[in-house]
N, C-alpha and C positions, 0 to 999 in steps of 0.2 A: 060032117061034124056039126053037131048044134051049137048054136050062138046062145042057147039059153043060160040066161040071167042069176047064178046061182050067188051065194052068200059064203065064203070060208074063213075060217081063223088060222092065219099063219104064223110060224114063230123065225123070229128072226134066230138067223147062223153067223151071220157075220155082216161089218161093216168097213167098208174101204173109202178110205180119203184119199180124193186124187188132187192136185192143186193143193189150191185156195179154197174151194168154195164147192167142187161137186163131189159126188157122195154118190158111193153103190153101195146099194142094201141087199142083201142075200137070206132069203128067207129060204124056210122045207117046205119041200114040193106037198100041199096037203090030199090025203083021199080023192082021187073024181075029179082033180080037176084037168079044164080041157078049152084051151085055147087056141087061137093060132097065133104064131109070131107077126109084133106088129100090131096087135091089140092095146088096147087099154082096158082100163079096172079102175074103182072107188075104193079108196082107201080111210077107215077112219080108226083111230086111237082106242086101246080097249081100256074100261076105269081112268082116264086122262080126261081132267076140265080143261076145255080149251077153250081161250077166246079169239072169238071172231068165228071164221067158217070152219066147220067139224068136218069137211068131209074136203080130202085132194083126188083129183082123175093121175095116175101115173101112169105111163106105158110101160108094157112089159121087154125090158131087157134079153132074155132070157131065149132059148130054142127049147121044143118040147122033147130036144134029146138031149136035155143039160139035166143035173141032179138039182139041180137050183131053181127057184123061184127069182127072178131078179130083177129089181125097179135100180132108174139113176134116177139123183134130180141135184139141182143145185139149190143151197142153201146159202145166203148171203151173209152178213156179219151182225145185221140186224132183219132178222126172217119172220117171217108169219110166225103164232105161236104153234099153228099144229107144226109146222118144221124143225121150231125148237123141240118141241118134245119129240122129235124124230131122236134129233139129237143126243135126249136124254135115253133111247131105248137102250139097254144092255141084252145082250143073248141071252137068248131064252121067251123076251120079251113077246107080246104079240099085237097084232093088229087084227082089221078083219079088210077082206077083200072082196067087191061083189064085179061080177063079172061073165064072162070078158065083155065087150065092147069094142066097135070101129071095125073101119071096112079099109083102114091102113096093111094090107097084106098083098103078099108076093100076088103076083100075075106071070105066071110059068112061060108063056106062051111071043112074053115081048121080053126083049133086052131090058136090063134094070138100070135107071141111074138115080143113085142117091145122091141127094142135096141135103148136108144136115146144115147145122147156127151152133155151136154150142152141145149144149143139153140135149137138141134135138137129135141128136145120134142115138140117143136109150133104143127107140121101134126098130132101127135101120140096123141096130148089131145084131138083133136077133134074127128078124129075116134074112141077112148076111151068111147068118148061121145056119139057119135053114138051108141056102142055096148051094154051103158047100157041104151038108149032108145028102142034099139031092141030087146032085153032080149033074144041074143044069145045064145044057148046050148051050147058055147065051152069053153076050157078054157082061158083065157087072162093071159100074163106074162105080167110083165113092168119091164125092167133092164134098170138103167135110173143112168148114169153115170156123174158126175161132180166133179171137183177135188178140188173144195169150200165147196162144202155142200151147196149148192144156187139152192137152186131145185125149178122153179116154176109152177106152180101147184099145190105140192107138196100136200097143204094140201085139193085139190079137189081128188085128188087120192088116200088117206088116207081114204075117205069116202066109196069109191070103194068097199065090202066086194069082187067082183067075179073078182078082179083083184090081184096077185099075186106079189108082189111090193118090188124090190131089189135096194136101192139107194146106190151107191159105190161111194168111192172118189178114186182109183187108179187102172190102168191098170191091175195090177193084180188081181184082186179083180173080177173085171167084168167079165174077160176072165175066172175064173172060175165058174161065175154065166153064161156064156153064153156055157159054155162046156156042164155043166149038162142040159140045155134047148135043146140041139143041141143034144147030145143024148138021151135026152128024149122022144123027137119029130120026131125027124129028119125030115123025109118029109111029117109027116102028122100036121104040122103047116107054115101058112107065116110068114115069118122073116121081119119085120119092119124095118130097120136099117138110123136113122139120125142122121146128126150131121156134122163138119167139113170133109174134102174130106177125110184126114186122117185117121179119126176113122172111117168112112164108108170104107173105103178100107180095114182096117186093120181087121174089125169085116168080114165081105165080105169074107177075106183072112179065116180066122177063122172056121168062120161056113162051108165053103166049103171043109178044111182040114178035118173037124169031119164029112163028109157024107152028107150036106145037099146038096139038088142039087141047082143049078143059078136059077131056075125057080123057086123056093121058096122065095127068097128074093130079096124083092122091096126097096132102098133105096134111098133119098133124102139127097143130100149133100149141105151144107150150106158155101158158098164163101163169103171171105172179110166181114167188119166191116166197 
C-alpha cells in the first residue's frame, strides 16, 4: 500500500459524546482513500476563521473494513478554537483531511501490547480492529489507562474474547500491569504506547528499565486540547 500524501474533503455523519469531555466524530468514507490502521492525518476546517493553529494531526479510529471514517479527541471545557469549532460542525458539515501519516501500525509477526492514557486509545482501536478481522495467532494485551473510568470503546473491547483487557484508574496500578507484560514478553511482543507526551514518555521510561529494547515500542503522543 502506498503511504502517499493525498488531500480529501470529508463530511461528517455523526457525532458521539462519551464522558465529560471526549468526542468520536464519524465522517464518509471519501473516493480513494487508503490507509492503514493506526495512522494519523491533518485535519483543518473548511470556510472557518480560526484563531491560533489552523491545522490538528488526529489519529485514525477507524479499520479499513468499517463504513466509517473515524477520529476521537478530547475537547476540554475551554479548548482551542479549532476544537470549538469542531464543536460547532453539524452533519453534513465538512473538513479536509491530508494523509495518511505514521509508522504507528500493526506488526503481525510479534505479540501486541497496547498501552493507551486517555485519548490515546483513538490508533489502538482500530488496529484492535484490524487484528480481529485478521484472526492473528498472537496474543493481544490492552492496558488502557484513565483516571475517570471514561474508557471509550470500552464496551467494543469487552466483546474482544482474544484480547486481554486491563482498565486502571492510577499510575500505579498500570505500572504494575505494564511490568508483568514487560517481563512476560519482553522482546518477543510490540509495545503500542499512547496518550499525552507524558505518559508516553514515562511508560517509554518504564518498559525500557524492565529490558525491553527501543525497537519494540512504537508510540503516538497526543499534544494540546
Amino acid at each position: 500500500m502506498s503511504d502517499e500524501i493525498k488531500r480529501f474533503v470529508i463530511e461528517l455523519i455523526n457525532v458521539n459524546k462519551i464522558g465529560e469531555d471526549y468526542y468520536v466524530f464519524d465522517f464518509k468514507i471519501p473516493n480513494n482513500l487508503s490507509y492503514k490502521e493506526g495512522q494519523y492525518g491533518v485535519f483543518m476546517h473548511v470556510d472557518k476563521e480560526i484563531e491560533g493553529r489552523k491545522v490538528r494531526a488526529f489519529s485514525i479510529a477507524s479499520s479499513k473494513e468499517e463504513e466509517v471514517f473515524k477520529i476521537a479527541t478530547k475537547i476540554i471545557e475551554v479548548p482551542s478554537d479549532f476544537k470549538y469549532k469542531m464543536l460547532e460542525l453539524k452533519i453534513g458539515d465538512t473538513m479536509t483531511y491530508d494523509g495518511p501519516m505514521g509508522s504507528f501500525i500493526l506488526e503481525e509477526e510479534y505479540h501486541s501490547v497496547f498501552i493507551a492514557g486517555g485519548i490515546g486509545i483513538t490508533p489502538i482501536r482500530g488496529i484492535i480492529k484490524q487484528i480481529e478481522k485478521l484472526n492473528i495467532n498472537k496474543e493481544v494485551v490492552l492496558i488502557y489507562s484513565e483516571p475517570r473510568a471514561i474508557y471509550p470503546f470500552k464496551d467494543e473491547f469487552d466483546k474482544l474474547s482474544f484480547v486481554e483487557k486491563h482498565y486502571k484508574t492510577n499510575t500505579k496500578n498500570t505500572q504494575e500491569i505494564i511490568e508483568k507484560a514487560a517481563n512476560k514478553y519482553l522482546n518477543k511482543a510490540i509495545y503500542y504506547v499512547a496518550g499525552s507526551p507524558g505518559f508516553v514518555g514515562g511508560v517509554k521510561e518504564q518498559l525500557v528499565n524492565n529490558g525491553v529494547s527501543i525497537s519494540q515500542i512504537k508510540f503516538d503522543r497526543f499534544n494540546g486540547y
